[in-house]
C-alpha positions, 0 to 999 in steps of 0.5 A, a space after each residue: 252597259 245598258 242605256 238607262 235613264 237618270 233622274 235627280 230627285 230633290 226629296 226622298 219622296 220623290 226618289 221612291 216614286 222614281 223608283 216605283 213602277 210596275 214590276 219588271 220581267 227581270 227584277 235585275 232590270 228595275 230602277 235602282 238607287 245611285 250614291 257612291 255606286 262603286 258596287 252598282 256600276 261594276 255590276 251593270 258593266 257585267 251586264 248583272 244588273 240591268 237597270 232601266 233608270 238610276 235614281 241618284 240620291 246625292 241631292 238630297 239633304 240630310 243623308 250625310 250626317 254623322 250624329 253622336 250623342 247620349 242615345 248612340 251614333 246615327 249613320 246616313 246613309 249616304 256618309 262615305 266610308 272614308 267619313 265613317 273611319 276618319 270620324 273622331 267619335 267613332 274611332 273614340 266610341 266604336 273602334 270596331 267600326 272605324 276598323 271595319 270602315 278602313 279595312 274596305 277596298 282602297 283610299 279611293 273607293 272609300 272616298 265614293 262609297 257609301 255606308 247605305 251602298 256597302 250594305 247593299 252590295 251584291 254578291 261577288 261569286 264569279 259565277 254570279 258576276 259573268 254575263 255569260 253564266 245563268 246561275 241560280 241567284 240570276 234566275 238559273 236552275 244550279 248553283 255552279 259554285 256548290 260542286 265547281 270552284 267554290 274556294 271563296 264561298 260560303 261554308 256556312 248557312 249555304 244552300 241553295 245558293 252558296 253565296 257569302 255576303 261580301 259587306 265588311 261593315 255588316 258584320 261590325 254594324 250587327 255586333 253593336 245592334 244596329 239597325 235600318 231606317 228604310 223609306 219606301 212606297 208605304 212611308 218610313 220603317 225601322 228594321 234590326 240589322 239582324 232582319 235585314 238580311 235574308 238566306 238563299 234558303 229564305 224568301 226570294 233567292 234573287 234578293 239578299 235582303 229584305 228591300 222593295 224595289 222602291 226601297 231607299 236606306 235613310 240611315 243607320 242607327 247603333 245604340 250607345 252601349 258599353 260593348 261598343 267601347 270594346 269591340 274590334 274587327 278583324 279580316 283576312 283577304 288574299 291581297 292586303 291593298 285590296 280585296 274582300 274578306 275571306 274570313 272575319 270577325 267582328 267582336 264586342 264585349 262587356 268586361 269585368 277585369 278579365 271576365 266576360 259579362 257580355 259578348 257579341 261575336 259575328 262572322 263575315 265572308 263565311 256566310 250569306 249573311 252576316 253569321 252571329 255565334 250566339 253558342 260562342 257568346 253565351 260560352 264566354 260569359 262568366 270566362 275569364 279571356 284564358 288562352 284555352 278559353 278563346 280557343 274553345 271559342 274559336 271552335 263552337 263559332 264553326 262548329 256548323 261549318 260545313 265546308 265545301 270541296 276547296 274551301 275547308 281552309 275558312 275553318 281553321 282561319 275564322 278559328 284563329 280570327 275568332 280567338 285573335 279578335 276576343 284577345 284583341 277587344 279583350 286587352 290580351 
């Protein structure tokens, strides 16, 4: 790990200006954010990052509140995962979301984790993560995963980089509408969970989504709505104790009996980028949740797929998650 230096802002103004500085050569080594640090720190250990200062945030107040009421529930940025899945008004109000805030990594991890830090997490391709492999996402000139081994990544809105967003949260966060309430250099932002994301193929390739460096997550805000009262998340990983998603499923609906009159369906550990299936939404509508229905469902959420030599597997397995997911939030 490189030496860095550590600062305790009071206030967020104070932590953006903290993180305010003349771009650097490598934007690897720009000050970085630090709250839970789970992600960061495994990546400086890899030399992936190389941050020559750490801002912690955990000083300052405010940033750790979970608020519920009428207009919806408002996230900071700074709760613990283990707060967001243990909290009685999410698992009542937006079940899909305690059940992806639990589906992540161990008790422990989820204990120092944060909701602002597992949005932001970068990539987990192993190319990306060994120090000794220039890719393209660490400012190389290839992608070593799209003809090497590649089993983990994406099948799905790849290219150049086939990267797959690694957030369980995100996918679920995206289904209810969320959005993000960004603090940086020019004053207070509020971005939709469906910008905040960028493609390998969008802006720079170095990014994952659209922060500053300067840039801290506040909170997150989900509006109140009755597809939160429906809505589950489902995950497939290799090792059940503990690992990333080699396929999900966020799911929420609006029902009328059995007939569908609004659905949200998201894909995650498929794409660079939480992937929504508005074809697959606007199919259901009208549908009553019908075996041949969910599996026709099933197929249009990857009808895009365009899988890569080792990775085949995820269509049929996002399939089956897809179809598992609608019957589970739709009471079937």
């Amino acid at each position: 790990m490189k030496a860095f230096e550590w600062t305790n802002p009071a206030t967020l103004n104070e932590a953006v200006k903290m993180l305010t500085v003349a771009s650097p050569a490598d934007i690897d080594e720009a000050p970085r954010p630090i709250a839970g640090g789970q992600d960061l720190l495994t990546t400086m250990k890899d030399y992936t990052s190389r941050p020559t200062r750490l801002v912690n945030l955990k000083n300052i107040r405010g940033l750790n509140k979970i608020t519920l009421n009428g207009r919806g529930l408002t996230i900071g940025a700074l709760v613990t995962l283990t707060e967001l899945e243990e909290h009685a008004g999410v698992l009542k109000s937006f079940p899909g979301l305690a059940e992806a805030a639990h589906s992540i990594a161990t008790p422990q991890i989820r204990n120092l984790g944060t909701v602002g830090g597992n949005l932001c997490q970068r990539p987990r391709c192993w190319y990306f993560r060994l120090e000794e492999v220039n890719c393209l996402k660490k400012g190389g000139s290839e992608c070593y995963a799209a003809k090497g081994e590649n089993k983990y990544n994406a099948i799905i809105g790849g290219g150049p980089s086939y990267i797959v967003h690694p957030s369980d949260l995100a996918p679920m966060l995206l289904a209810l509408g969320a959005t993000v309430t960004v603090m940086g250099a020019a004053g207070k932002r509020v971005i939709p969970l469906d910008k905040f994301f960028t493609l390998p193929s969008e802006g720079n390739i170095r990014r994952e989504n659209v922060l500053k460096n300067e840039d801290i997550i506040t909170e997150i805000q989900v509006p109140a709505s009755p597809l939160a009262a429906r809505s589950t998340y489902l995950k497939f990983k290799e090792r059940e104790s503990l690992d990333f998603a080699l396929a999900s499923a966020a799911v929420a609906m609006r029902l009328n009996g059995r007939t569908v009159q609004d659905a949200r369906i998201v894909l995650g550990g498929v794409a660079p980028v939480p992937w929504r299936i508005p074809a697959a939404e606007k199919f259901l509508v009208g549908k009553e949740l019908k075996p041949d229905v969910l599996a026709e469902a099933g197929k249009i959420a990857l009808a895009d797929a365009r899988p890569l030599e080792k990775n085949a597997y995820k269509v049929p397995l996002a399939q089956t998650l897809v179809r598992r997911a609608l019957a589970k939030a739709g009471g079937v």
